[in-house]
Structure formats: C-alpha cells, structure tokens
C-alpha positions as a Markdown table, in Angstrom:
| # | Residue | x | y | z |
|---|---|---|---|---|
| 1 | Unk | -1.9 | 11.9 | 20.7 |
| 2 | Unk | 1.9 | 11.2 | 20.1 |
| 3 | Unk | 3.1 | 9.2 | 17.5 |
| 4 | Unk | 4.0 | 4.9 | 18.1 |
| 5 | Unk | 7.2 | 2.9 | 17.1 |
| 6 | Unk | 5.9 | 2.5 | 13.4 |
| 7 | Unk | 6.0 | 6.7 | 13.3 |
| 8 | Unk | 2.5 | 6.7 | 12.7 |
| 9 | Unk | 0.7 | 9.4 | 14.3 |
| 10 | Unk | -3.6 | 9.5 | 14.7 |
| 11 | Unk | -3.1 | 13.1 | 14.3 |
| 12 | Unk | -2.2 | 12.3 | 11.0 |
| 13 | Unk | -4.6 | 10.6 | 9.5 |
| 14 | Unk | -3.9 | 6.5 | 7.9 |
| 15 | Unk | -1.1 | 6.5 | 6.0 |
| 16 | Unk | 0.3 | 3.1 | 4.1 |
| 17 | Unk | 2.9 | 1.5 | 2.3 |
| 18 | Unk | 1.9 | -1.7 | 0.9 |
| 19 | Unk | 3.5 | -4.2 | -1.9 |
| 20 | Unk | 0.8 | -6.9 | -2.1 |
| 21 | Unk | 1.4 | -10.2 | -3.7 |
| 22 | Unk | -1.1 | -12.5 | -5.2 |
| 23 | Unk | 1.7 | -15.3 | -5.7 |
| 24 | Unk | 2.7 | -18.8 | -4.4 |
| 25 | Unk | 6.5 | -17.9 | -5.1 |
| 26 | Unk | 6.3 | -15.6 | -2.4 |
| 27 | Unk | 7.9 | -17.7 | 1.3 |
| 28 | Unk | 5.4 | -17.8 | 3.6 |
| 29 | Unk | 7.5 | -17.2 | 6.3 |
| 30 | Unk | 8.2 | -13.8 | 7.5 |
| 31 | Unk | 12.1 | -13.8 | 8.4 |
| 32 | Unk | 12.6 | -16.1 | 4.9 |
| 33 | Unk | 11.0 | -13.4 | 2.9 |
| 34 | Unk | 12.9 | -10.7 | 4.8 |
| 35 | Unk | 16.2 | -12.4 | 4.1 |
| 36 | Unk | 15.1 | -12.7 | 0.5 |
| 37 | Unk | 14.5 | -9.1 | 0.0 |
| 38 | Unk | 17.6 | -7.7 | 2.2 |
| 39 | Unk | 20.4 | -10.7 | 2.1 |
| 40 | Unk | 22.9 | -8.6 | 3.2 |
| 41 | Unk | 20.9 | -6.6 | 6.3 |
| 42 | Unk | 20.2 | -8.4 | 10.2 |
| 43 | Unk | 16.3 | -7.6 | 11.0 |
| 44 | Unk | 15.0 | -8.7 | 14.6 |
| 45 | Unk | 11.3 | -9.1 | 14.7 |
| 46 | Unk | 9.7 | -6.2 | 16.6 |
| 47 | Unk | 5.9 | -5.8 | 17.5 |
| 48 | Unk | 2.8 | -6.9 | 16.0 |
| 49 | Unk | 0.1 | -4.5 | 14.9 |
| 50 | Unk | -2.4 | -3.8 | 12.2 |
| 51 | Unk | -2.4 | -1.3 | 9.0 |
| 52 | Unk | -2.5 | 1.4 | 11.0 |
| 53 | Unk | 0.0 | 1.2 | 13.2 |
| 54 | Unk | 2.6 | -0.7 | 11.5 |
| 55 | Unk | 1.8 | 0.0 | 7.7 |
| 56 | Unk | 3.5 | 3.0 | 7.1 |
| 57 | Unk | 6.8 | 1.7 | 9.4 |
| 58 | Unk | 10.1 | 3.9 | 9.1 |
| 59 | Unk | 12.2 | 3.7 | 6.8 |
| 60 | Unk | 14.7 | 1.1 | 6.8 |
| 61 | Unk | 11.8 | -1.5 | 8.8 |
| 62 | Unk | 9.5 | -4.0 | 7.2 |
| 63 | Unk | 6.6 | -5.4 | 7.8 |
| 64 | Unk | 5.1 | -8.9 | 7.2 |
| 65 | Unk | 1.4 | -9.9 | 7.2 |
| 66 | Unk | -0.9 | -11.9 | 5.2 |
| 67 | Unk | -4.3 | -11.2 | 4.2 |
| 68 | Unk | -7.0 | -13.3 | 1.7 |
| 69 | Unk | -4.0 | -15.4 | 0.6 |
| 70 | Unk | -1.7 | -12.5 | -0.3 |
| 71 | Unk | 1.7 | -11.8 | 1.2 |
| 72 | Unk | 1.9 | -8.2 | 2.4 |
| 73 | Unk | 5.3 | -6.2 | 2.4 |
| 74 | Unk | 5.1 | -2.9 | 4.2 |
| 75 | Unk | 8.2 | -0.7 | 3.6 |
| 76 | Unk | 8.7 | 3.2 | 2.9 |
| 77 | Unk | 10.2 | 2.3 | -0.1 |
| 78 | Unk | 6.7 | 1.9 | -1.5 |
| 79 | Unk | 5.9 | 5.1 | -1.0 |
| 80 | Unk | 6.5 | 6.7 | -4.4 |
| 81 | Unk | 4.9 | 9.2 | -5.9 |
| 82 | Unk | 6.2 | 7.6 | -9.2 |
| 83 | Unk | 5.1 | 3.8 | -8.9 |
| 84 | Unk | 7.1 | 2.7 | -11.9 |
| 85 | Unk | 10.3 | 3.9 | -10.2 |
| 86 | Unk | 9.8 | 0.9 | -7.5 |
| 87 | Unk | 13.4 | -0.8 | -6.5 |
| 88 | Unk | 13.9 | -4.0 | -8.8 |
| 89 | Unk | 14.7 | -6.0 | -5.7 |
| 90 | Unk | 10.7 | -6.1 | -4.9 |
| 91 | Unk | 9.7 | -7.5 | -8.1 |
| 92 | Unk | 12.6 | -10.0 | -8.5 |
| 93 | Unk | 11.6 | -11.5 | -5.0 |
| 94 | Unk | 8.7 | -13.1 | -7.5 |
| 95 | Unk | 9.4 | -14.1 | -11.0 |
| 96 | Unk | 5.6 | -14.6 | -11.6 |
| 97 | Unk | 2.0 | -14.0 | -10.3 |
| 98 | Unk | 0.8 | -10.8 | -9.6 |
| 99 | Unk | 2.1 | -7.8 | -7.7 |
| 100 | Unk | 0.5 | -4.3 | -6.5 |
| 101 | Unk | 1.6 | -1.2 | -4.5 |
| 102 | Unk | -0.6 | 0.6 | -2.5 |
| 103 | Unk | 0.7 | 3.9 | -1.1 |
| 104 | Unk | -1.4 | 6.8 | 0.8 |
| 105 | Unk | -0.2 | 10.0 | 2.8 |
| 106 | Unk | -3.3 | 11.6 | 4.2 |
| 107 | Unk | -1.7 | 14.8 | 5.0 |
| 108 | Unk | -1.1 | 14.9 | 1.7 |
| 109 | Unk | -4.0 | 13.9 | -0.2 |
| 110 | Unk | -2.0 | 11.8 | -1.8 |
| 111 | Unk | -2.3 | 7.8 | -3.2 |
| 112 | Unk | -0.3 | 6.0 | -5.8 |
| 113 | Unk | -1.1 | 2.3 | -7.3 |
| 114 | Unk | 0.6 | 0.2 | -9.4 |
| 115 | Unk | 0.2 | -3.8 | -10.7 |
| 116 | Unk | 3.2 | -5.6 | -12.0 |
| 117 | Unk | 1.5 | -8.9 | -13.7 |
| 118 | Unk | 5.1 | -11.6 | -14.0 |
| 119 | Unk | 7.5 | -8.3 | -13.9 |
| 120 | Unk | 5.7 | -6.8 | -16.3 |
| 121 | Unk | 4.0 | -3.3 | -15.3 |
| 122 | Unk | 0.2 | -2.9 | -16.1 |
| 123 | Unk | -1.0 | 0.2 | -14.5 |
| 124 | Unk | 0.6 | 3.0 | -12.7 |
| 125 | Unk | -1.8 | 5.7 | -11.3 |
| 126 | Unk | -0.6 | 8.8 | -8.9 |
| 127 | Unk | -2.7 | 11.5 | -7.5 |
| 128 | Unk | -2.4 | 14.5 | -5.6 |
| 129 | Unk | -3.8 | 17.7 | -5.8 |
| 130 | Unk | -0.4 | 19.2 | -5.8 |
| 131 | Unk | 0.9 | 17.3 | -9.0 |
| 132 | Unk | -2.9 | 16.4 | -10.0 |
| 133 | Unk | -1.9 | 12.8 | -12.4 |
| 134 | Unk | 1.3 | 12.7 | -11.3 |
| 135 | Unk | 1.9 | 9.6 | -13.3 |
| 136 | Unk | -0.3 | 7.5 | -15.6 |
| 137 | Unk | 0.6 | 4.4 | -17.4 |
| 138 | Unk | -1.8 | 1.4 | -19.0 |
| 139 | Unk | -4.9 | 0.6 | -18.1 |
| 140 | Unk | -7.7 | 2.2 | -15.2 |
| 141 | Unk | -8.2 | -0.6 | -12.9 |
| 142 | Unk | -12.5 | -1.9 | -12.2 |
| 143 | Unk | -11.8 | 0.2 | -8.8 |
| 144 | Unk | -10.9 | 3.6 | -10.5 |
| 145 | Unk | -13.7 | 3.8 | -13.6 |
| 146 | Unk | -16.5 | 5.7 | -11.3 |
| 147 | Unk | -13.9 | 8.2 | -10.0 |
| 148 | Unk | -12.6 | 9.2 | -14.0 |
| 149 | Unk | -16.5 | 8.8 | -14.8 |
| 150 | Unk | -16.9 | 12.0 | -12.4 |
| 151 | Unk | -19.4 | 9.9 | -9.9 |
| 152 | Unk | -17.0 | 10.6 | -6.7 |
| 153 | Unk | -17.2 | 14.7 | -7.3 |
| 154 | Unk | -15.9 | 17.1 | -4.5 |
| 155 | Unk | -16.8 | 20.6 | -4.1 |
| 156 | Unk | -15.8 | 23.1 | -6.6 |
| 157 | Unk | -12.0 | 24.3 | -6.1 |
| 158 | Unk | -10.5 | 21.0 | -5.6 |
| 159 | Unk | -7.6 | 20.0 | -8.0 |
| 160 | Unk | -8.8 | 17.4 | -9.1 |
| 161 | Unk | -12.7 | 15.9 | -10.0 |
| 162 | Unk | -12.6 | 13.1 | -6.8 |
| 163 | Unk | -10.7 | 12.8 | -3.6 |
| 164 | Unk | -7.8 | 10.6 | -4.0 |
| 165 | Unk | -7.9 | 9.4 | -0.4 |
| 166 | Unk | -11.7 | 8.0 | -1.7 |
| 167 | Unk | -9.9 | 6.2 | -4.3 |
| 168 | Unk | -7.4 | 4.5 | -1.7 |
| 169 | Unk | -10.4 | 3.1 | 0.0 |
| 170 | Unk | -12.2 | 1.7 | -2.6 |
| 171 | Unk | -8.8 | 0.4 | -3.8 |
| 172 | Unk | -8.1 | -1.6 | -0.5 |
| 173 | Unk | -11.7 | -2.7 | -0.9 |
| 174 | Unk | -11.3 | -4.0 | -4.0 |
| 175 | Unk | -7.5 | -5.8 | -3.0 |
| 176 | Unk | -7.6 | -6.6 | 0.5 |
| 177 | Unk | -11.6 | -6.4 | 1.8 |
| 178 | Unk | -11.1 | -3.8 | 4.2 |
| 179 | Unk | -12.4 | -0.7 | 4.9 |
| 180 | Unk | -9.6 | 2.0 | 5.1 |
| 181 | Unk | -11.9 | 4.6 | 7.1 |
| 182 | Unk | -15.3 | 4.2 | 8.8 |
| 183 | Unk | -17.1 | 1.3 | 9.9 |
| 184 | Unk | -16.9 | -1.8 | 8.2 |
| 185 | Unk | -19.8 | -3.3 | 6.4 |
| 186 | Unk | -21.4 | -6.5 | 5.0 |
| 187 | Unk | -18.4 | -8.8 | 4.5 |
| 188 | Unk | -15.4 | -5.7 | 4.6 |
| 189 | Unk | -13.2 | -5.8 | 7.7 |
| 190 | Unk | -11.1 | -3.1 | 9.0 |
| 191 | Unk | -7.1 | -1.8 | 8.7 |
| 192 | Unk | -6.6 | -3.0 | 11.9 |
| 193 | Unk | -7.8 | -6.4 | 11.2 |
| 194 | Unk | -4.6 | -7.1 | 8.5 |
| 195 | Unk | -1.6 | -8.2 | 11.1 |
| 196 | Unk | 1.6 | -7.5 | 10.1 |
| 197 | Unk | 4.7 | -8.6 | 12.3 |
| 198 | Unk | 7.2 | -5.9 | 12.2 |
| 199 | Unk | 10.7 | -6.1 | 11.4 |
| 200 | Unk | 14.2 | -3.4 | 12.7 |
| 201 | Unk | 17.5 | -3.6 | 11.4 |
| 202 | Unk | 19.8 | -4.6 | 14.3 |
C-alpha cells in the first residue's frame, strides 16, 4: 500500500501526534484555533479523516478534531521524544485547564506523554527501546502503574519490561476511549472514529 496526503503509510503501522485539551479556553472553531496557534501563517482546510490517516500529518499541517469534549491538535511538532521540550506557543494557546501530548512512531517502538495542568508540567514519560526512559519527570499516570508493576511483560531480550506501543493504547483508552489497535470493545471506539479536519499552509 502507498502512503496518503497525511504521509501516513499502513505499512507502517499507526503513528500519532496529538495535543489534547481538556479546556473551555480552547475556540471551538477549527480555522479560529489555527489562527491562534500560527497568526502569522495562511492554512486552507484540506480533507477530513480519522487518527489514522490524518494524525500524524506532515510537518508544517495541522489537524483539528474534537473528541469527548476535548479539542484535538495534531501537528508533528508533538512528536518529541523529549515532551518537556514542547514549543511554548501550544501551551500559551490555553492559560488554564488541562493539556496532554500523545506521540507514537510504530516503526519505532516509540511513545511519549506528557500533561501540562494551567502551564504547569505534571508528567513527562518517553520510551523506546533505543533510549529505554528517555525522559521521566513527576508523577506515573493511573494508565502507566501495571506496565512499571511488570504486569504488561514481553519476552526476554526486550529493552525494556513492557511494550511501549501497549502503553500508547491503554493511554488513548484512558484519554480519548478508543482503541488504538484491534477491535473495539464494550463502550471504546476506534482511531478512525476521532475526525479531524486537516489543515495546509498555502
């Protein structure tokens, strides 16, 4: 299969790039919060897709969507494999409420969280089996605990005592109510369930 506008590619497994925010400062409207983000940079609305198609988008796009009342920002500058490091213009776009980043690159076996409480950073968690904890700062999240109490194991030889990909998954459970991979159950829908309206510099 080749790869679609966004530049994702099924070959390559799901890959996201997610700023979620829990926040009523947030505008609701798409073009308003892309003009709030980039005031200096024309964007022309593009296509609509789900996660996987639109939530890893090139760099330099953004995509819009909501989902169980949180504004979702898709961008490539979330994907960092130090969280903390994320661009000040994404946390002063809300002075209050809560903000997370969700990043995953499944070629890489690699995901990265982080939650910004009114500005103010909380957690910070990146792994890979490369780098292993590339960065750790505050608190484990509820979704983490069973993966640092050693009930996610892999086989022997693995980097690290759980898959990080697993991790992602039970992370966007716990955020957004999806299921990243597989078939969704009880009251979880799936990635391609989360719209988000895609936007191109011009």
């Amino acid at each position: 299969p080749g790869s679609d506008p966004s530049g994702h590619d099924e070959a390559m497994g799901l890959n996201l790039a997610l700023l979620i925010y829990a926040t009523e400062d947030v505008p609701a409207d798409p073009e308003t919060l892309v003009h709030d983000l980039f005031p200096r940079t024309r964007f022309t609305r593009s296509v609509t897709g789900g996660l996987p198609s639109v939530g890893f988008p090139e760099r330099g796009d953004i995509a819009i969507g909501t989902r169980a009342g949180s504004r979702i920002v898709a961008t490539r500058d979330a994907c960092l494999f130090n969280p903390s490091k994320l661009n000040s213009r994404y946390l002063k776009v809300s002075a209050t409420g809560s903000l997370c980043l969700v990043t995953q690159q499944s070629a890489l076996d690699m995901f990265a969280y982080a939650r910004w409480r009114d500005g103010e950073l909380l957690r910070s968690i990146s792994v890979n089996p490369v780098g292993k904890i590339w960065e750790s700062i505050g608190e484990p999240e509820p979704f983490e605990a069973p993966f640092w109490k050693g009930k996610h194991r892999v086989g022997t030889g693995y980097p690290l005592p759980f898959h990080p990909l697993e991790m992602a998954g039970d992370c966007a459970e716990s955020l957004l109510g999806i299921r990243l991979e597989g078939r969704p159950s009880g009251r979880l829908g799936q990635a391609d369930e989360v719209p988000l309206t895609l936007f191109s510099k011009t």
